[in-house]
N, C-alpha and C positions, 0 to 999 in steps of 0.2 A: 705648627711646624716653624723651624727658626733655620734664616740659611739655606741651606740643599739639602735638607730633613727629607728623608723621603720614606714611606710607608713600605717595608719587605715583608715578603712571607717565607716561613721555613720550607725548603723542599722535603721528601720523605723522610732524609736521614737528616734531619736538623740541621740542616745548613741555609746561608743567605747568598742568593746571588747578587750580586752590587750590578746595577744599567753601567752601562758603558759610559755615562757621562759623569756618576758620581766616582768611575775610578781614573777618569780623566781628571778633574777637575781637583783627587786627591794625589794626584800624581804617583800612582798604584801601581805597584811594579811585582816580581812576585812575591819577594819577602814584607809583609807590613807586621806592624804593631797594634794590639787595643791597648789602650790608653783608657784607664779610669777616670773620671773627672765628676765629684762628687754623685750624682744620680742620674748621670748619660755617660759615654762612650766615645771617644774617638777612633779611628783608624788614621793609620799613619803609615806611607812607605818607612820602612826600618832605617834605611840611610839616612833620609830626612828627619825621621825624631833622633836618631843616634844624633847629627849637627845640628839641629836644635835645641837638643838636649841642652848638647854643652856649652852652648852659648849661654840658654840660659844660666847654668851654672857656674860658667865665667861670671857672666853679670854679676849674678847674687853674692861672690866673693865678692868682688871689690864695692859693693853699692850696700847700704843695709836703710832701712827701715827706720833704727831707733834714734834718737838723739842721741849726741857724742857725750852728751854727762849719765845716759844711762850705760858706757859701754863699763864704765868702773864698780859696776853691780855686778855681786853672786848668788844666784839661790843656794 
């Protein structure tokens, strides 16, 4: 377990009930999101990833990764 991992079971019709501290602690309201992330999951209040979201993606415009002499390359 990593973080607030916590072990659910499906109720009869396939559902997860979240304890009350891992929807506190995700700030769970009623609308959320799953979030794929390689080979786990997240949940997310929908507000919260929507302004996350775009932050992050502010970010990643103006900030890049590569060297400035690889930005004159095309495949």
């Amino acid at each position: 377990m990593i973080g607030h991992a916590t072990d659910l079971e499906l109720d009869g019709h396939g559902r997860l009930l979240l304890p009350a501290s891992l929807r506190e602690f995700g700030q769970l309201t009623r609308d959320a999101m799953l979030i794929g992330q390689g080979t786990r999951f997240e949940l997310w209040d929908e507000a919260r990833w929507i302004e996350r979201r775009d932050e992050w993606l502010a970010s990643a415009e103006t900030t890049t990764d590569l060297p400035a002499e690889l930005d004159s390359l095309s495949f």
